[in-house]
N, C-alpha and C positions, 0 to 999 in steps of 0.2 A: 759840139752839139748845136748844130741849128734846125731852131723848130721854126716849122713852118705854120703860118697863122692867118687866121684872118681877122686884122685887127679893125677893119670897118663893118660898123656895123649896117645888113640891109634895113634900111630907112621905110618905112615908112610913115603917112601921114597921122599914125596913133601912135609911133616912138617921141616922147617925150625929151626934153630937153636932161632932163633929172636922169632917164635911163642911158641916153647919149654919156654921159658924165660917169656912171656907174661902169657902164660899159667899157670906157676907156680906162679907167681904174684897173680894172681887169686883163685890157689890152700892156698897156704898163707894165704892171706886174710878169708877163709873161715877154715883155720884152728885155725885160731888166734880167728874168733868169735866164736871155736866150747868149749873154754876155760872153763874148769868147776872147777879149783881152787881157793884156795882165796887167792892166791901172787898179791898185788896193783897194780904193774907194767904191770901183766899179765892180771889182770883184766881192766887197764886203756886202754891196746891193743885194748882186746875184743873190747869193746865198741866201740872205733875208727872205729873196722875194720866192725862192726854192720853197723853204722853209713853210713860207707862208701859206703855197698851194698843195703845199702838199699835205700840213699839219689840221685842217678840216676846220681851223678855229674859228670861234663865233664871228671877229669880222668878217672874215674870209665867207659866211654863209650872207652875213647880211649883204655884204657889198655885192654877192650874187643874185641873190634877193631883189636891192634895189635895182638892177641889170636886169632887172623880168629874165635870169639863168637860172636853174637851178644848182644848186652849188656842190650834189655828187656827181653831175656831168660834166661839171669843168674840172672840176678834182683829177674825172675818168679821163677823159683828155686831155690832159694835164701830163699826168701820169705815161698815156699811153704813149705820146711824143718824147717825155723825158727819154724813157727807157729805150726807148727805137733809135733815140739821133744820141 
């Protein structure tokens, strides 16, 4: 399963330093589930970070939140790629 992503985010001069950092949070997470090795450690991530996007949980909104995302369109995207790749 590789999902393909875009983990930069477009810049502009009213993206905040705080949103930059949220966002990558997010970038993260979805690189941590993109895991295709069999190191334990890296595989126990995955799973967590699976877990974590897909389970809808209050971090998981706020860190979308502070990412100026909405957090059922990343879920939806989320989602949508898991299942595809």
């Amino acid at each position: 399963m590789a999902l393909r992503l875009q983990t930069t985010l477009n810049q502009s001069k009213e993206t905040s330093s705080e949103i930059r950092l949220w966002y990558a949070v997010l970038a993260q997470a979805i690189t941590d589930a993109s895991y295709l090795g069999i190191r334990k450690s890296y595989v126990d991530c995955k799973k967590q970070a699976i877990e974590w996007l897909q389970n809808g949980s209050t971090d998981f909104k706020m860190v979308c939140t502070y990412a100026n995302l909405e957090s059922d369109y990343v879920k939806r995207k989320f989602d949508i790629a898991f299942t595809t790749n």
